[in-house]
N, C-alpha and C positions, 0 to 999 in steps of 0.2 A: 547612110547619113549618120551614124556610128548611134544610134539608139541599140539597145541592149535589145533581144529577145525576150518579151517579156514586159518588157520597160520598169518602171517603179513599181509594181503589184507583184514583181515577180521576190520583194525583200520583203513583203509586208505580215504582220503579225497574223494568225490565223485566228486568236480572238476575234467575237462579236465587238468588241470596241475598236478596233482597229482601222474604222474608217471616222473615227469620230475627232481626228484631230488633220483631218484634211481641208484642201484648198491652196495650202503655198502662197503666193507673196500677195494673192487679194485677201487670202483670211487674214494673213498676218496684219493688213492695213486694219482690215477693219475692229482687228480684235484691239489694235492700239489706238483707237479710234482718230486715227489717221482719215480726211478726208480721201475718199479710195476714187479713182477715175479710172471706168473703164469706156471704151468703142466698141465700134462695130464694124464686121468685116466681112462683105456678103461671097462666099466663094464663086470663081469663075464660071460660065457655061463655054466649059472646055476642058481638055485634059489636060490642065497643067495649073500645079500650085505656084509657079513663078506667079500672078498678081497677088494670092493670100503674102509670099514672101516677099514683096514689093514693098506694100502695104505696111509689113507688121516692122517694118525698120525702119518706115518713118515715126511712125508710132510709139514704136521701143521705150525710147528715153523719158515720153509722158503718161503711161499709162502704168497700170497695174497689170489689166486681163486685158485682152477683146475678146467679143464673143463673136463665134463663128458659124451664122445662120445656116439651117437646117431649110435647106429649098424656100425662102423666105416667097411669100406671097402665094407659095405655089406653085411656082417654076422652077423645074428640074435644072441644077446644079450640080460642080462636084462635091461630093459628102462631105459634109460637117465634119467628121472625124478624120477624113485627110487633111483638110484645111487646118484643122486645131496641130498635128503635128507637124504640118512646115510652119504655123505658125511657134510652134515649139522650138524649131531645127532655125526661126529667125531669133529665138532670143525674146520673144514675149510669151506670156504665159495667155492658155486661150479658157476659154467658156462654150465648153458646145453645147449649143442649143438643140434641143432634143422635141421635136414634136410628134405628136400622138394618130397625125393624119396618116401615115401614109403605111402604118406597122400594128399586127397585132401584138398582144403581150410578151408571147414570145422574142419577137425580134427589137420588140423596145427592151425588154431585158440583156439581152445576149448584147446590143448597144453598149448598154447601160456597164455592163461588166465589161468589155471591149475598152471604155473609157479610162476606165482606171487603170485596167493592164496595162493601156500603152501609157500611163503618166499624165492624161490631163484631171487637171486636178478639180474644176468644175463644172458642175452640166447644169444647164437652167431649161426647164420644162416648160414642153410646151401645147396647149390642144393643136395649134395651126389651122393654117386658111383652107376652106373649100376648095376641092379640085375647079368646080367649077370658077374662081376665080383667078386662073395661074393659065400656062401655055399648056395643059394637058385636060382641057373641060371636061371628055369623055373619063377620065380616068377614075375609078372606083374607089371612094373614102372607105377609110378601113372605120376610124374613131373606136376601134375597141375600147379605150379608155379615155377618160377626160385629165385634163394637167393635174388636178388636183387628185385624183384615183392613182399616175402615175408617180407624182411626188410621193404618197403613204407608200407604195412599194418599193418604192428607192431606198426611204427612208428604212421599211425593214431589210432591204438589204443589205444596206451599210450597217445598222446599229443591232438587226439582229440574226445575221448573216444568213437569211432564207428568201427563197423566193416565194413570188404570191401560190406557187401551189404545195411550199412548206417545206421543200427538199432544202438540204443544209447547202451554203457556199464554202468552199474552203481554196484560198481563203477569201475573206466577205470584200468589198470592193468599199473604197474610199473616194469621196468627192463631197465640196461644198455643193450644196443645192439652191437653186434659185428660180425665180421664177419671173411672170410680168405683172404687170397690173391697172390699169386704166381707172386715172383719180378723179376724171371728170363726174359732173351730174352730183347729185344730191351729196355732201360727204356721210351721209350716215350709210348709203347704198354702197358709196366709194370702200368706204372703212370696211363693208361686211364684205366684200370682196376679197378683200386682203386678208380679213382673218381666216379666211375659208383657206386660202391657201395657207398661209402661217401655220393651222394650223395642219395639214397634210405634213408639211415637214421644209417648207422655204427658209431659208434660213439668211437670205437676201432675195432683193426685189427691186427688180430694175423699171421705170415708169414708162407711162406713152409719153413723148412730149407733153414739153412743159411750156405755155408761151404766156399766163396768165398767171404768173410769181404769186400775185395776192389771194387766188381761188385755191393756189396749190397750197399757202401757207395754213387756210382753213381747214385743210383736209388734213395736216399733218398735225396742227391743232387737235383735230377728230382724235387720228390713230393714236396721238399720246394721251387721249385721256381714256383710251380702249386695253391702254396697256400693252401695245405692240410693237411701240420702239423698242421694248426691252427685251423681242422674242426674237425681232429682224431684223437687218441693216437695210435702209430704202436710198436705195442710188435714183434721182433725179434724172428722166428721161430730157433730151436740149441736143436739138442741132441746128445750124445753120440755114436760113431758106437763101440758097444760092441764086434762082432764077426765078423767074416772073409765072415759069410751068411748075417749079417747084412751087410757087407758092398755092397755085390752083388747084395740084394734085392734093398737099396736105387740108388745104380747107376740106376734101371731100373725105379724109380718113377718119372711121369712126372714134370718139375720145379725145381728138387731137382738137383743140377750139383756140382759134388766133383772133386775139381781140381785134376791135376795129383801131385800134389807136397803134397796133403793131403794125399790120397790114397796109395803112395810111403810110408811115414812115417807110417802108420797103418801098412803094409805089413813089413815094416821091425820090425818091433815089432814078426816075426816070425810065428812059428805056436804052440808056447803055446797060450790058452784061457784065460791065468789069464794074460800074459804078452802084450796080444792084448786087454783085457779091459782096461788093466792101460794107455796104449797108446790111446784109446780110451778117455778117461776121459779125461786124460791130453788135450790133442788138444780141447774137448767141452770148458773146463775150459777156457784154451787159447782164444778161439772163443768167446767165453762171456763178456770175459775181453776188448776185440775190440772192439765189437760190441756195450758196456755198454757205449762207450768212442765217440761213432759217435754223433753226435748234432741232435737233433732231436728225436733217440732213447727214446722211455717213460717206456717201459720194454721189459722184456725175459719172451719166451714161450718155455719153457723144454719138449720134449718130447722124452721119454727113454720108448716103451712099453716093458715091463717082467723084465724093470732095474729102477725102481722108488727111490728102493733104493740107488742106486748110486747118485739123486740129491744132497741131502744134500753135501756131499764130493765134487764135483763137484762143486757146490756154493761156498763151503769152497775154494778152490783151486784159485779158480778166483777173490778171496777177497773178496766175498761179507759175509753180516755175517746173524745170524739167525733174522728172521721180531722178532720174538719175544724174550724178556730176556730170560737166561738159555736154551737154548735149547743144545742138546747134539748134538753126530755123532751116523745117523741111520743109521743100518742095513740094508740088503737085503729085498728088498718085496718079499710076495710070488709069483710066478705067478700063471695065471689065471688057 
């Protein structure tokens, strides 16, 4: 795929700072405080990154990063860090998400340095879902560390090139770091959430969905008189509710609360499929357009799983235009 042996870690400075000017073209948005858009890109169950590289070329032209779920719910996929390099080998830049279920220290480490060697530039942490909630219930949770015990180590890795048991890295590994966050419920609980991680070492912060603009604008209210916009960039969680199952499945997800005056409006969009997507769309579009317009806001996190292709349009619709010149309107993705 003509990646170097090695990839980008193998030119990198052997100083303790040498990971401290990492992330590529999402740091660079948000250092310029460029509104940054990133997705979401669940890998196949199966052996083959052709859907990760389907996917990140429709993508390409409107995003910054995706990020490239780590056994997302709990069901065994192919690896995050394969998916982040065909997502590389497509021309977008990934975010692999890293969670803490399924690895001890060890092997969340050696990840962790895996990451940068091969050139992806960010990893966003994660605790992750109970086995018992995925297709493997029997399977044994490791939880050696929580996100926020994993992010402080990261962070010494990069900035002071040691691992948690103190042996030196040469040379130390670079990546921005990120993490999640869930704004719902009281904002002062909201906000202490986030500084927890903030402070471990996140250095952006992608949301649960967002369907309740005016609940989310109080909480960002909260974090900037906490003084945390000025520590994090917080990317806006917002997807699409495509189907009438989609809409039932997210009412039950913890965090995520769809008012009744959203939910009202998709319903009445009926019981065609093509006439409850376009309802669908329409409202994400709307939703982004708010969201894009609160203070504080640094970007939007899209996540549409089995409807990628619907971003594009969907960005369209809300005004924003393509990151890069010429880009057209993409198609449907396949799903997985």
């Amino acid at each position: 795929m003509g990646r170097k042996p090695g990839g980008r870690g193998a030119d990198q400075d052997t100083g303790p700072s040498a990971g401290r000017d990492a992330g590529g073209v999402l740091r660079r948005a948000l250092a310029a405080g460029e509104l940054a858009v990133t997705a979401e890109i669940g890998p196949p169950r199966g052996a083959s990154t052709a859907p990760v590289t389907r996917k990140a070329a429709l993508l390409r032209d409107w995003v910054h990063a995706v990020n490239i779920t780590d056994n997302a719910s709990a069901n065994a996929r192919l690896a995050g860090w394969a998916g982040s390099l065909a997502a590389i080998d497509a021309g977008v830049e990934p975010i692999m998400q890293l969670t803490c279920r399924d690895r001890n220290r060890i092997a969340l480490q050696s990840e962790l340095l895996a990451a940068s060697a091969m050139g992806i530039p960010s990893v966003l942490i994660m605790t992750g879902d109970h086995p018992r909630h995925g297709d493997h219930p029997n399977a044994k949770p490791v939880f050696d560390l929580d996100s926020a015990q994993l992010l402080s180590a990261a962070r010494t890795m990069r900035d002071e090139g040691r691992l948690m048991s103190g042996r030196e890295l040469r040379p130390p590994p670079s990546w921005l770091l990120g993490a999640v966050t869930d704004p719902s419920g009281p904002p002062d609980a909201a906000a202490a959430r986030l500084d927890w991680k903030v402070e471990a070492g996140a250095q952006f912060v992608q949301t649960q969905y967002v369907f309740d603009v005016p609940a989310f604008a109080r909480w960002m209210d909260r974090i900037a008189d906490l003084g945390l916009l000025e520590r994090c960039h917080i990317l806006a969680g917002v997807g699409p509710v495509l189907s009438h199952r989609a809409l039932h499945r997210l009412g039950e997800v913890p965090g995520v609360q769809i008012p009744a005056a959203v939910a009202d409006r998709l319903l009445a969009a009926g019981d065609s499929p093509d006439e409850f997507r376009m309802a669908g769309e329409q409202v994400c579009a709307e939703t982004i357009a708010e969201l894009a317009a609160i203070p504080g806001v640094a970007g939007l996190h899209i996540m549409a799983p089995g409807g990628e292709g619907t971003i594009p349009g969907i960005l369209r619709q809300a005004g924003l235009r393509p990151r890069l010149a010429g880009a057209g309107e993409a198609g449907q993705a396949d799903a997985d």
